[in-house]
C-alpha positions in Angstrom: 41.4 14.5 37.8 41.7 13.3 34.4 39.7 9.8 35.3 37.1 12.2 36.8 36.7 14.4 33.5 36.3 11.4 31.4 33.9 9.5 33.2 31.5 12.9 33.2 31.8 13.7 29.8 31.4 9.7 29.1 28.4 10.2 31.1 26.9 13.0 29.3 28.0 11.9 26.1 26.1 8.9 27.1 23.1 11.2 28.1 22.6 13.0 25.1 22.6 9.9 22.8 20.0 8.1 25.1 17.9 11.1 24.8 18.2 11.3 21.3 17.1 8.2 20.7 14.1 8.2 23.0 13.1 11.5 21.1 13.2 9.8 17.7 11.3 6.8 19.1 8.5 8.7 20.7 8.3 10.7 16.9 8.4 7.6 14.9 5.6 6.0 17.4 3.1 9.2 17.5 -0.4 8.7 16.2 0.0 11.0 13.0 2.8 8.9 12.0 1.9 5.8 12.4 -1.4 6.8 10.4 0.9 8.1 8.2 3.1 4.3 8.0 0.0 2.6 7.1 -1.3 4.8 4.6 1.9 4.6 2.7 2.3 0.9 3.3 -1.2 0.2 2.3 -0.5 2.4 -0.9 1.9 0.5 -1.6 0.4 -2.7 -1.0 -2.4 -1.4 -3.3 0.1 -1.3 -6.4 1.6 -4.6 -5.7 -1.5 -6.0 -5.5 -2.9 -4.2 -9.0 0.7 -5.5 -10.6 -0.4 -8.6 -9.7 -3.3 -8.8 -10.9 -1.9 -7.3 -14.3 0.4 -10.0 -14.5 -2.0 -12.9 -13.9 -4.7 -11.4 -16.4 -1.6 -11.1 -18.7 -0.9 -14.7 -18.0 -4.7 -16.0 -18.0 -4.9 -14.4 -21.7 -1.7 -15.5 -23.2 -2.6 -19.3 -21.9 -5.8 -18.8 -23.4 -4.4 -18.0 -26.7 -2.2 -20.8 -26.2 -5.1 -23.1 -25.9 -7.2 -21.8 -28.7 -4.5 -22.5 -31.4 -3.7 -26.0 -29.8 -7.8 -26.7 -30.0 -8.0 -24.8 -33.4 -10.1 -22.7 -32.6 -10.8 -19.4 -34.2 -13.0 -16.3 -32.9 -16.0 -16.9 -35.1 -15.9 -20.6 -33.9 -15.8 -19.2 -30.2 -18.1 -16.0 -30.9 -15.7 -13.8 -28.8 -18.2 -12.6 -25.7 -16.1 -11.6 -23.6 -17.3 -8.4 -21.9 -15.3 -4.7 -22.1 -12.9 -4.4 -19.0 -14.3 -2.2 -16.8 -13.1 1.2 -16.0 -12.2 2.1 -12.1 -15.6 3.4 -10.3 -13.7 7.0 -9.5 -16.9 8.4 -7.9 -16.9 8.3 -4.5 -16.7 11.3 -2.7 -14.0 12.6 -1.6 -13.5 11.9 2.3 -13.8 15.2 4.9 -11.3 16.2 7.0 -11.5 15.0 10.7 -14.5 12.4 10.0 -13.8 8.8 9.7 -14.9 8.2 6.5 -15.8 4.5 5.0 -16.9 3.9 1.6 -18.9 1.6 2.4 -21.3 3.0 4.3 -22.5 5.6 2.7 -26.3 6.0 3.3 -27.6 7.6 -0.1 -27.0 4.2 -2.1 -28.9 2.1 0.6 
C-alpha cells in the first residue's frame, strides 16, 4: 500500500515539474520574447561597442600626443585641422507600431 502511494505521488510529483518546465520553455521561446532577447542583447551590444570605440579614440589621441612631443611638434607647427566630432544624427523618425521599419530605406531622402 505504502509502495503504491509513493510511486503515484512520485509520479505526479514528477508530472507537475515536467509540466512546469515545458511551460517556462514554450514562454522563454515565444516570438515576443525572443524579439524582446535580441533587442536587449543588441542594446547591449550597442554600448559595448560605443565603449569601445571611446576607449580606442581615447587611446588613438593620447598616442598621438605621445608622438607630437617625441617629434617636437607643437600645434602651430601642425596647424591643428582636425574637424569638430560630430554630434549623433537623432532625426530619424520614430518607427510605427506593427510596420517593419528600416532606416535605411526611407524613400524621401532618395
Amino acid at each position: 500500500m505504502f509502495r503504491r502511494l509513493f510511486w503515484f505521488l512520485t509520479g505526479a510529483a514528477t508530472g507537475v515539474w515536467a509540466t512546469t518546465k515545458v511551460n517556462r520553455a514554450l514562454r522563454r521561446l515565444s516570438p515576443d520574447s525572443l524579439a524582446a532577447t535580441a533587442a536587449d542583447r543588441a542594446l547591449e551590444t550597442g554600448a559595448r561597442l560605443r565603449t569601445f570605440a571611446h576607449d580606442v579614440r581615447a587611446g588613438m589621441a593620447q598616442r598621438e600626443g605621445e608622438l607630437h612631443d617625441a617629434l617636437g611638434l607643437t600645434g602651430a607647427d601642425r596647424g591643428d585641422r582636425r574637424p569638430a566630432p560630430r554630434e549623433p544624427d537623432n532625426e530619424l523618425p520614430a518607427p510605427r507600431r506593427g510596420i517593419a521599419y528600416n532606416a535605411y530605406d526611407r524613400k524621401d531622402e532618395h
